[in-house]
Backbone as a ProteinNet text record, in pm:
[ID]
protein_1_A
[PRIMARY]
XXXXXXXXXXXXXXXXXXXXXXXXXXXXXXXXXXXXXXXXXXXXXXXXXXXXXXXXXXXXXXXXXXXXXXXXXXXXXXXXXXXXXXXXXXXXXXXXXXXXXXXXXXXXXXXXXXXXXXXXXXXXXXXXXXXXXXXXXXXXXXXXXXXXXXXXXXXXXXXXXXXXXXXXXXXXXXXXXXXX
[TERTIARY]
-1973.9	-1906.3	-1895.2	-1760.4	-1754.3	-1831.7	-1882.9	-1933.1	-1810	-1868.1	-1781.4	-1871.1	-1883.3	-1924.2	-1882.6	-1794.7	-1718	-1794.7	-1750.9	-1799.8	-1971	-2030.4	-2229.6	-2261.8	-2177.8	-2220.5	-2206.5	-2071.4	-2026.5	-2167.7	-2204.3	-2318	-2418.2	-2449.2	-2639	-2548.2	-2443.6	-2444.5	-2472.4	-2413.9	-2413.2	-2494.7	-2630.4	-2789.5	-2844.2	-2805.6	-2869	-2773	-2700.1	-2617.7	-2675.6	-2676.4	-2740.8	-2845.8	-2930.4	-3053.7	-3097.9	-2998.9	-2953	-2959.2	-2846.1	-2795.3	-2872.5	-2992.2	-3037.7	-3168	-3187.8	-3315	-3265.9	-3128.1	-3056.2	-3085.2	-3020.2	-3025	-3196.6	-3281.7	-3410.7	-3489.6	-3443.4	-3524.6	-3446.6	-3337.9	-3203.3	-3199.4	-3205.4	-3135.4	-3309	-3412.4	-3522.4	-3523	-3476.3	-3440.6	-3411.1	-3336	-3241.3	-3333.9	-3491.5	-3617	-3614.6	-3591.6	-3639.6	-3547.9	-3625.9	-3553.6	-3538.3	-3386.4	-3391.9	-3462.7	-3576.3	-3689	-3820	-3803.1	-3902.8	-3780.3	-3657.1	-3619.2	-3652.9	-3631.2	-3602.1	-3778.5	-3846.3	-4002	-4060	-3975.4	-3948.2	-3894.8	-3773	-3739	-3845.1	-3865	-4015.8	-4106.2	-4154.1	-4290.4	-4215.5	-4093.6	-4112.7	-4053.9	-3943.7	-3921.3	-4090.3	-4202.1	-4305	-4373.2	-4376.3	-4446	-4383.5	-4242.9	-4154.1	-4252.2	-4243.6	-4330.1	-4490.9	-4515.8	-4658.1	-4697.1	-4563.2	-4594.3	-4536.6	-4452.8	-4397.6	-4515.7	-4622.3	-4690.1	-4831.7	-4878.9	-4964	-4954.4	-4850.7	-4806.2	-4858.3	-4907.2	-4911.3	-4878.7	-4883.5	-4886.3	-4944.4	-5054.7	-5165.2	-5088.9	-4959.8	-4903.3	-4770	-4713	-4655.1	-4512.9	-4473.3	-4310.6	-4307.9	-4208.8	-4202.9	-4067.9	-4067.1	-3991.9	-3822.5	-3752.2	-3589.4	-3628.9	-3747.7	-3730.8	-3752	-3802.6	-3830.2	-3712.4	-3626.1	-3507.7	-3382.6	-3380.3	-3307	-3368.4	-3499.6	-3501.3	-3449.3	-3442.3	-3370.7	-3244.2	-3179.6	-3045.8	-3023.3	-3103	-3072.5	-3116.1	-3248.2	-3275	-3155.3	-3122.2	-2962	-2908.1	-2848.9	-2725.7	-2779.5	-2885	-2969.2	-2961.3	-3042.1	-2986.8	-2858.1	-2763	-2623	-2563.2	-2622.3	-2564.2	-2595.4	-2768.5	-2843.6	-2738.8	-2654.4	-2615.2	-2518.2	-2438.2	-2283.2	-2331.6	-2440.3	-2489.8	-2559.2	-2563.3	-2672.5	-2666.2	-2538.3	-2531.8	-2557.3	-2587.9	-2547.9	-2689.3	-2643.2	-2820.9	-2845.5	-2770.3	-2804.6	-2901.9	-3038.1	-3126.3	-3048.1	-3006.8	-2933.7	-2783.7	-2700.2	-2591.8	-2586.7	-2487.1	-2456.5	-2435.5	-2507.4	-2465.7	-2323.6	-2212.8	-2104.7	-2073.9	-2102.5	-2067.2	-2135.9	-2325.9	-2344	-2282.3	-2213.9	-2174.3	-2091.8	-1998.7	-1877.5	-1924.4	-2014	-2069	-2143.3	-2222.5	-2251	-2149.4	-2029.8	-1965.4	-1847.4	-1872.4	-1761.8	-1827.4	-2013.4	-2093.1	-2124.6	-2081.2	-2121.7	-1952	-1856.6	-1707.9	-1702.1	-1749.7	-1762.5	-1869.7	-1925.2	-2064.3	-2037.2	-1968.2	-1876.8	-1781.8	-1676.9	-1617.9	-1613	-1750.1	-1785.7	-1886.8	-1917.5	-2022.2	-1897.3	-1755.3	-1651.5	-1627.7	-1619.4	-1561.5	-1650.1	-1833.9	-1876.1	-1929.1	-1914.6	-1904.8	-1803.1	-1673.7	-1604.4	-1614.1	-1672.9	-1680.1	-1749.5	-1920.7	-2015.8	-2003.7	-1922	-1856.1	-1988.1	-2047.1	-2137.8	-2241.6	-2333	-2440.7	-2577.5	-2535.5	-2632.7	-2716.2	-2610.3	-2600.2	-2694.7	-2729.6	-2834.9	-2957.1	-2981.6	-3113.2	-3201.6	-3331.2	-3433.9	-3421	-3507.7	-3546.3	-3575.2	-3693.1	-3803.2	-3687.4	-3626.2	-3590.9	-3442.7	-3440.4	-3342.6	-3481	-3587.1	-3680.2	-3699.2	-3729.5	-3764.5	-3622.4	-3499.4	-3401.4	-3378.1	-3424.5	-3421.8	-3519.4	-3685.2	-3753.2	-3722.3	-3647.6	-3646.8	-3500.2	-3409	-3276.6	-3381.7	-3499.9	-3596	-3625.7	-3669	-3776.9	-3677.8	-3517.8	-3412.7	-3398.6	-3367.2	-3376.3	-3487.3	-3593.5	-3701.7	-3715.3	-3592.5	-3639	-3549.6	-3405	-3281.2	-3313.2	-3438.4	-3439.1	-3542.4	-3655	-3735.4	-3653.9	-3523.1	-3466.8	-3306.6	-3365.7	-3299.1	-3139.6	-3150.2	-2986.3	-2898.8	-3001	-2902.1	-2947.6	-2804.9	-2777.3	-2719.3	-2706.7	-2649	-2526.8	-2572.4	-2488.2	-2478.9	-2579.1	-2581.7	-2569.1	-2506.2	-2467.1	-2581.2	-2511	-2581.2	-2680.4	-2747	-2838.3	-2769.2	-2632.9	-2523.8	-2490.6	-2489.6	-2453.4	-2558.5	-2686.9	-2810.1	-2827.4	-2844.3	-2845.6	-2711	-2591.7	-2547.6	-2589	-2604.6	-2648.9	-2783.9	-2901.2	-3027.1	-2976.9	-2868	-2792.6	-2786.2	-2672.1	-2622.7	-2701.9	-2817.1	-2916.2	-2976.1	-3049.6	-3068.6	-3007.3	-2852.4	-2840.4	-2840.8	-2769	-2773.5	-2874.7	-2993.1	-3162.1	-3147.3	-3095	-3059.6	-2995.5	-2873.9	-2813	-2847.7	-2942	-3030.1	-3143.6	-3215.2	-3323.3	-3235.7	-3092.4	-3047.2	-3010.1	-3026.9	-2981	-2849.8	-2837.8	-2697.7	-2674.8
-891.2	-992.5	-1120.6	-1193	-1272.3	-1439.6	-1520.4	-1678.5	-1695.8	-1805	-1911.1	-2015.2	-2109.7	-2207.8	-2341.3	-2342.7	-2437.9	-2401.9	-2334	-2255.2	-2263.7	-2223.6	-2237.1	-2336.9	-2484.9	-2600.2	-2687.5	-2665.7	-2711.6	-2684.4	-2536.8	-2475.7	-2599.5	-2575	-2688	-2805.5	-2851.8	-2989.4	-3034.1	-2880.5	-2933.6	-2913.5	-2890.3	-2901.1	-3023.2	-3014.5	-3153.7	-3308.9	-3304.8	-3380.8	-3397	-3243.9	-3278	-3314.7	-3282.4	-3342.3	-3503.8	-3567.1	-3707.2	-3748.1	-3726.6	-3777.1	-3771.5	-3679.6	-3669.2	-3856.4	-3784.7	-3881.2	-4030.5	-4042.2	-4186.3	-4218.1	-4099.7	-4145.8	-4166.9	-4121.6	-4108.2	-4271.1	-4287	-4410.4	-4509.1	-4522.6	-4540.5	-4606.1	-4729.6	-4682.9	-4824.7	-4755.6	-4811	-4781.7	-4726.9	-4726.5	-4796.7	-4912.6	-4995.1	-5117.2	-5095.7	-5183.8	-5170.7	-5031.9	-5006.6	-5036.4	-5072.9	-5103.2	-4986.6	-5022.8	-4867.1	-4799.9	-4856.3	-4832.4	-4721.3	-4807.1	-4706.4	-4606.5	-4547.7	-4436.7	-4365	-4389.2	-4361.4	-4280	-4337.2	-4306.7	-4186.6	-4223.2	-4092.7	-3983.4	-3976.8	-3845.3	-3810.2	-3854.5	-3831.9	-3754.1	-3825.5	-3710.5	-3607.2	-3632.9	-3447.4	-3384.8	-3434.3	-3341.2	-3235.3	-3373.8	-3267.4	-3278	-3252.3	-3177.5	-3032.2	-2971.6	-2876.6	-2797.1	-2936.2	-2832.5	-2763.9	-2867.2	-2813.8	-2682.3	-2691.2	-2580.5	-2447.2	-2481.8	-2367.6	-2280.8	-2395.4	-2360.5	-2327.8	-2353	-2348.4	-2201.2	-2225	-2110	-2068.9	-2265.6	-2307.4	-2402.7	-2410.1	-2563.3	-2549.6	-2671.9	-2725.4	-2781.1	-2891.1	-2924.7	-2870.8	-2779.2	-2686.3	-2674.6	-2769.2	-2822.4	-2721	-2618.7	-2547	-2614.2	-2563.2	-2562	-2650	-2554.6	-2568.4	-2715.9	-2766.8	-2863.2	-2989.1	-2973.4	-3111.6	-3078.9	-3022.9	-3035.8	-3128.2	-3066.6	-3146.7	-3243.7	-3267.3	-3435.8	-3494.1	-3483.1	-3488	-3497.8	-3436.2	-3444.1	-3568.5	-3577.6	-3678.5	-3823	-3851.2	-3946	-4003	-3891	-3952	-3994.6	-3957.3	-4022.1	-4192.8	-4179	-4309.9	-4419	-4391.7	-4400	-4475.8	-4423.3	-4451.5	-4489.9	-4516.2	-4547	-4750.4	-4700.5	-4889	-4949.3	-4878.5	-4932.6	-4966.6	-4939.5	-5023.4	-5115.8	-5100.2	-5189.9	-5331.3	-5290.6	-5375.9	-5518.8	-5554.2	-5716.2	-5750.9	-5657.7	-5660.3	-5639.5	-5730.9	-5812.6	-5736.5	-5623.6	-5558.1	-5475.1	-5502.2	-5340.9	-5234.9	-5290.4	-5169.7	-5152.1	-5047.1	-4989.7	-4893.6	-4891.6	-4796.9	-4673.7	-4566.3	-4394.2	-4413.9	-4443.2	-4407.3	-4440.9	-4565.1	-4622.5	-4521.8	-4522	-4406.4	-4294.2	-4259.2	-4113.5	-4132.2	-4199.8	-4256.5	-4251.7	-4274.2	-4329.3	-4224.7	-4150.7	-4035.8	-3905.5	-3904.2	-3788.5	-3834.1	-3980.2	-4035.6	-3998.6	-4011.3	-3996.1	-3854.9	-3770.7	-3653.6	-3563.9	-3656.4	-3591.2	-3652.8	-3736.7	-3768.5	-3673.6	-3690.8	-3616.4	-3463.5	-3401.4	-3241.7	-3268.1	-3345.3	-3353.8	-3345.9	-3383.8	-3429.7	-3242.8	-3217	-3105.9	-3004.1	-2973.3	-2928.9	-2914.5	-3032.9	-3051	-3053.1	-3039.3	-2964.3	-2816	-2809.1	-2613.1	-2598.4	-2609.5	-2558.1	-2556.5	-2678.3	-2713.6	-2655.4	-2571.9	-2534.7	-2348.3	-2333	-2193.3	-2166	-2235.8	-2162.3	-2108.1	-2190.5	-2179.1	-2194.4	-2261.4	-2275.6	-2162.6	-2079.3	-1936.4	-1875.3	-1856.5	-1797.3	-1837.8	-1978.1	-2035.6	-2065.5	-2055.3	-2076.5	-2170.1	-2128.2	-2294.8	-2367.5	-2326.5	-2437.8	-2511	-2458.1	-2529	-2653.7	-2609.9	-2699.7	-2816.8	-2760.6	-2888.9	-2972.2	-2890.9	-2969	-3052.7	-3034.4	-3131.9	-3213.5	-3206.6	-3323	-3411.5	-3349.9	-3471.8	-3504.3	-3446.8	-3533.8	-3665.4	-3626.4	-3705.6	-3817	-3822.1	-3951.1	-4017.7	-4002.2	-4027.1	-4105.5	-4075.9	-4135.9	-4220	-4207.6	-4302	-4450.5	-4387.4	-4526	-4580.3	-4506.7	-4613.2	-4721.5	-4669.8	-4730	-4843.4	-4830.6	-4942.7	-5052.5	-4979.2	-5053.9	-5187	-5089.7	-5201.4	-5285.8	-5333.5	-5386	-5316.3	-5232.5	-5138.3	-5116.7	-5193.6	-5129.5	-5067.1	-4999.3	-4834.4	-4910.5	-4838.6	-4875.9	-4715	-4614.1	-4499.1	-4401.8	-4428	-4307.2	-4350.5	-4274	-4312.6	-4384	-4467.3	-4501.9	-4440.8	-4504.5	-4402.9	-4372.6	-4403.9	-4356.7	-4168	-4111.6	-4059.2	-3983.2	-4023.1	-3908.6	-3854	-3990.8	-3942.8	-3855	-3856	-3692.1	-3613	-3611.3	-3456.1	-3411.3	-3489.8	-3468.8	-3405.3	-3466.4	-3428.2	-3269.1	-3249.9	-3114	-3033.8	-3079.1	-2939.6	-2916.4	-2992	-2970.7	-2886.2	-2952.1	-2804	-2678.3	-2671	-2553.6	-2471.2	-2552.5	-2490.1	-2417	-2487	-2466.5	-2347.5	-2362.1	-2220	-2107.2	-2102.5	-2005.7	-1944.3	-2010.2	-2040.3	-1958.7	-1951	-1881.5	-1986.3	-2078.6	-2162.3	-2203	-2189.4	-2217.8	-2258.5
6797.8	6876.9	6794	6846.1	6665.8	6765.5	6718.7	6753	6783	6907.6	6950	6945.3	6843.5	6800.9	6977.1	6902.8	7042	7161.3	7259.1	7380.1	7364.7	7230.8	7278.9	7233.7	7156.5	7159.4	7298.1	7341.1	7477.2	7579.3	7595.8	7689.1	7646.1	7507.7	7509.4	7537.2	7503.1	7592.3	7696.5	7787.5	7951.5	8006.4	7931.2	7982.2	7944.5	7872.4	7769.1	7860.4	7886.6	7951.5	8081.4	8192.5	8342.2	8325.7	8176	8228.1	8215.4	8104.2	8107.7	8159.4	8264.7	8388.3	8501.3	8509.1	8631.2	8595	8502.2	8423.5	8426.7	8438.9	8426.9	8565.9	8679.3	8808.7	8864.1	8811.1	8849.6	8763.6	8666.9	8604.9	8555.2	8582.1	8533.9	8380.3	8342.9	8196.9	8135.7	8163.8	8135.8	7974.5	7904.8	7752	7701.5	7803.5	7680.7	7633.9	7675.2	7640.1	7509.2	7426.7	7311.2	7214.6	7109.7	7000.4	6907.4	6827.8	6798.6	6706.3	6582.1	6544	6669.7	6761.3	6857.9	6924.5	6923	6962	6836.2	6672.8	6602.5	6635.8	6604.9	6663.4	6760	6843	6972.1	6902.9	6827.7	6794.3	6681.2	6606.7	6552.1	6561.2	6681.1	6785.9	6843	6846.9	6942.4	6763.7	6706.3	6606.5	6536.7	6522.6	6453.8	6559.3	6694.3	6794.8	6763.8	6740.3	6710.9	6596.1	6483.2	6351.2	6372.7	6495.1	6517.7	6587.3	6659.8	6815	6685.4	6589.8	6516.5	6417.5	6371.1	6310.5	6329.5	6471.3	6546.9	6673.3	6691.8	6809.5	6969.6	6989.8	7108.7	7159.1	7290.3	7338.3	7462.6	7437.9	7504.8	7660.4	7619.3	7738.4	7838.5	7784	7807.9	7813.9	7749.9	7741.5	7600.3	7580.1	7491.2	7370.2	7274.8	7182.2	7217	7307.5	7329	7418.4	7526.4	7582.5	7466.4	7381.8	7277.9	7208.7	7209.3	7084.1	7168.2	7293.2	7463	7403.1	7433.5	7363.5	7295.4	7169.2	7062.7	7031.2	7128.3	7172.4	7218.5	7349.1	7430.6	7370.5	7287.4	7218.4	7118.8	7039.1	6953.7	7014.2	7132.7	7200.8	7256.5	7316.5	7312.3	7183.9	7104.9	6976.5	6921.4	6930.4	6910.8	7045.8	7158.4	7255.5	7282.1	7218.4	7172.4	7032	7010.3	6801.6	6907.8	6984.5	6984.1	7148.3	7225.3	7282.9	7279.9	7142.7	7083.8	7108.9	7147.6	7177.3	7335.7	7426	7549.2	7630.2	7719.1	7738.8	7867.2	7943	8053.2	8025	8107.8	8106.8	8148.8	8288.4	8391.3	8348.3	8328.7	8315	8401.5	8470	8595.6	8528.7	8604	8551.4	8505.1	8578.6	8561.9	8401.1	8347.9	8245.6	8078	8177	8059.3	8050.7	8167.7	8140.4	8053.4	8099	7964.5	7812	7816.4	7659	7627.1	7713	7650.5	7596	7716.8	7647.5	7537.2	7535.6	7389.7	7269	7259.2	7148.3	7119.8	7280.6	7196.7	7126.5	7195.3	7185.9	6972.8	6938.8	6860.7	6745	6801.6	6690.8	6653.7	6809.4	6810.8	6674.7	6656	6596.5	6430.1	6429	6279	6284.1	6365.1	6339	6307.7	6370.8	6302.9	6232.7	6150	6026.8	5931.2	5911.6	5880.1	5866.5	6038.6	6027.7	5949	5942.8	5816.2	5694.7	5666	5503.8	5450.1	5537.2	5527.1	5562.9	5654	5700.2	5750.7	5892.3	5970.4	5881	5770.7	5742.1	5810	5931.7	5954.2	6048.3	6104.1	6165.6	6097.7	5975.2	5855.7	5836	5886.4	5870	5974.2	5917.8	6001.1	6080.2	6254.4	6320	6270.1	6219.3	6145.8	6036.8	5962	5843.4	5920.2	6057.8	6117.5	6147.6	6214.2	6224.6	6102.9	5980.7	5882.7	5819	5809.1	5837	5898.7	6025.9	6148.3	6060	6066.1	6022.5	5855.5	5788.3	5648.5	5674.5	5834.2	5809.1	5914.9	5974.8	6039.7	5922.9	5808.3	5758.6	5664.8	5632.8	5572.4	5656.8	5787.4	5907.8	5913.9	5888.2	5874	5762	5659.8	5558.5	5568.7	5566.4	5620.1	5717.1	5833.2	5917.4	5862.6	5739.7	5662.5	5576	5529.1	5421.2	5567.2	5643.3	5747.6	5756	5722.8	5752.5	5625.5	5549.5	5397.7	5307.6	5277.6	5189.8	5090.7	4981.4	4856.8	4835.8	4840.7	4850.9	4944.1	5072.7	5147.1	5286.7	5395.3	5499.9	5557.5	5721.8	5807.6	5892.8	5920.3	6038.1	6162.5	6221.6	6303.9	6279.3	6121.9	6097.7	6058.9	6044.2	6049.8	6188.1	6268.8	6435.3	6476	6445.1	6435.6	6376.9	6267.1	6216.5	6244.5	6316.4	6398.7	6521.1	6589.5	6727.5	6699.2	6626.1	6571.8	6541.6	6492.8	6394.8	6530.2	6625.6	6715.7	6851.2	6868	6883.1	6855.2	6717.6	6666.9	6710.1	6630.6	6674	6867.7	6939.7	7079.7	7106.8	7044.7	7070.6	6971.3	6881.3	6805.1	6917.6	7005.7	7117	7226.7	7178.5	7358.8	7455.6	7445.4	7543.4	7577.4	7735.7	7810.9	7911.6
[MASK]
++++++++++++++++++++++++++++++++++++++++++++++++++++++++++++++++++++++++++++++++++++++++++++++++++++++++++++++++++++++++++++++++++++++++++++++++++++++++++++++++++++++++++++++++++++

């Protein structure tokens, strides 16, 4: 049966999305406290909570594997949702508005994961979870340095554009896991 890339990225979205949204309507947008150093932080701990539970082959608290990568998901979009907020002094943003902004960041991030599934021809179909975890945490760790030297690169992208490809590997990792 041949992939539909499209169709099982769309699926982990629209989990990863209701569960957003429910979490927005339940605490509503108590995130926008953090600076984006401490989201950057957050994806962090669950990325090597991932390496731990992978290399350990438990968990003590019982949130398994596919729910910390949903994190991860949802933290990027956070993430990149604080970078073009960043001037805007509201804690509270009405669901409606995040929804907006969430499915612009992820209609965006789809786009670019396109145009690397092609360039790349669905490599990532071939590789390990783990080695999608250990990408997530080496594109953080580019991430904290990037926010160490106050946002400047000399040759290598923004941290806008790691937090997609953290987004992406993460799914991927998602729809490798079965998830829909």
């Amino acid at each position: 049966m041949a992939n539909n890339t499209a169709a099982e990225y769309e699926a982990v979205i629209r989990v990863c999305r209701d569960l957003f949204l429910k979490k927005t309507k339940d605490y509503g947008t108590a995130w926008r406290i953090l600076r984006i150093t401490s989201i950057t932080d957050q994806i962090f701990i669950k990325a090597q909570r991932i390496r731990t539970l992978e290399e350990k082959k438990i968990s003590k608290v019982g949130e398994d594997i596919a729910s910390e990568y949903i994190g991860i998901v949802n933290y990027c979009i956070i993430a990149m949702m604080q970078l073009v907020l960043s001037e805007d002094p509201r804690l509270e943003i009405p669901v409606e508005e995040i929804e907006y902004l969430f499915d612009q960041k992820i209609n965006l991030t789809q786009e670019l994961m396109f145009a690397k599934n092609h360039d790349y021809g669905e490599a990532w179909r071939d590789m390990r979870i783990s080695s999608l975890t250990d990408l997530i945490l080496m594109k953080l760790l580019r991430v904290k340095q990037i926010e160490d030297n106050a946002g400047q690169t000399l040759a290598s992208e923004g941290v806008k554009a790691n937090y997609q490809d953290m987004l992406n590997y993460s799914v991927f990792a998602l729809i490798k896991l079965g998830i829909k």
